[in-house]
N, C-alpha and C positions, 0 to 999 in steps of 0.2 A: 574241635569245638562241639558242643550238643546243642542240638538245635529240634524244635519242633515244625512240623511242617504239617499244611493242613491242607485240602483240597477241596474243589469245589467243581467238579465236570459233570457235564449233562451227557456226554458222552458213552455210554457205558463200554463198549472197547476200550475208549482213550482209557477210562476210569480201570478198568481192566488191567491194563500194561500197567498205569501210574503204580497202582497197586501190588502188582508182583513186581515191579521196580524195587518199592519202596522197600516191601518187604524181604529187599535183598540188603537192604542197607540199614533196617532196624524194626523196631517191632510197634504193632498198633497199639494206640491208646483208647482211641475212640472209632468210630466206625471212620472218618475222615482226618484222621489225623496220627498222625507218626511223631516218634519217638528215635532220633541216629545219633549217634556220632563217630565224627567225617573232620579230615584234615583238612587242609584247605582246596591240597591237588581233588579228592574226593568231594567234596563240595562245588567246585569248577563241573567235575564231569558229570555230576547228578543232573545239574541245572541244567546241563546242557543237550544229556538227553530227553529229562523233562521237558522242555523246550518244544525237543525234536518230533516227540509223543505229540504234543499238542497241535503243532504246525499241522503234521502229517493226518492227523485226523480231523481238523478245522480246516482243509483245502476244498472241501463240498460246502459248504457251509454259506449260506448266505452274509454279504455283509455285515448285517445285523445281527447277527448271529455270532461274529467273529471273534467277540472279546467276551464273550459269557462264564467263558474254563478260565480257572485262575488257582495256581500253587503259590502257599504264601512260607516265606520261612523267618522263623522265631528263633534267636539265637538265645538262647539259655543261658548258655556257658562259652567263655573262648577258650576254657583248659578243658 
């Protein structure tokens, strides 16, 4: 599938990793948003280190604070 995927972290570590992540799995379009395409097994383990990134860097974080980072993803194409 190709998908577009956009971020949005106050983080800049977090924002750091997302981004050499990302750009392990396709290339920039715009300063926060990517451009892959990823199977399905590959889409599973993105999200999930995504995920992981986020958690582990949101564990300082005040409650309100908690839900500020967010990766959105845009499916394009399913071929």
């Amino acid at each position: 599938m190709y998908l577009s995927i956009s971020y949005d972290i106050s983080s800049t570590k977090a924002r750091n990793k997302v981004v050499k992540l990302l750009e392990s799995y396709g290339f920039r379009v715009q300063k926060s948003v990517f451009e892959v395409q990823l199977n399905k097994r590959q889409y599973k383990i993105l999200k999930k280190k995504l995920s992981s990134i986020l958690k582990w860097t949101n564990k300082d974080y005040t409650e309100e604070h908690i839900n500020i980072d967010s990766v959105k993803f845009y499916i394009l194409s399913k071929e």
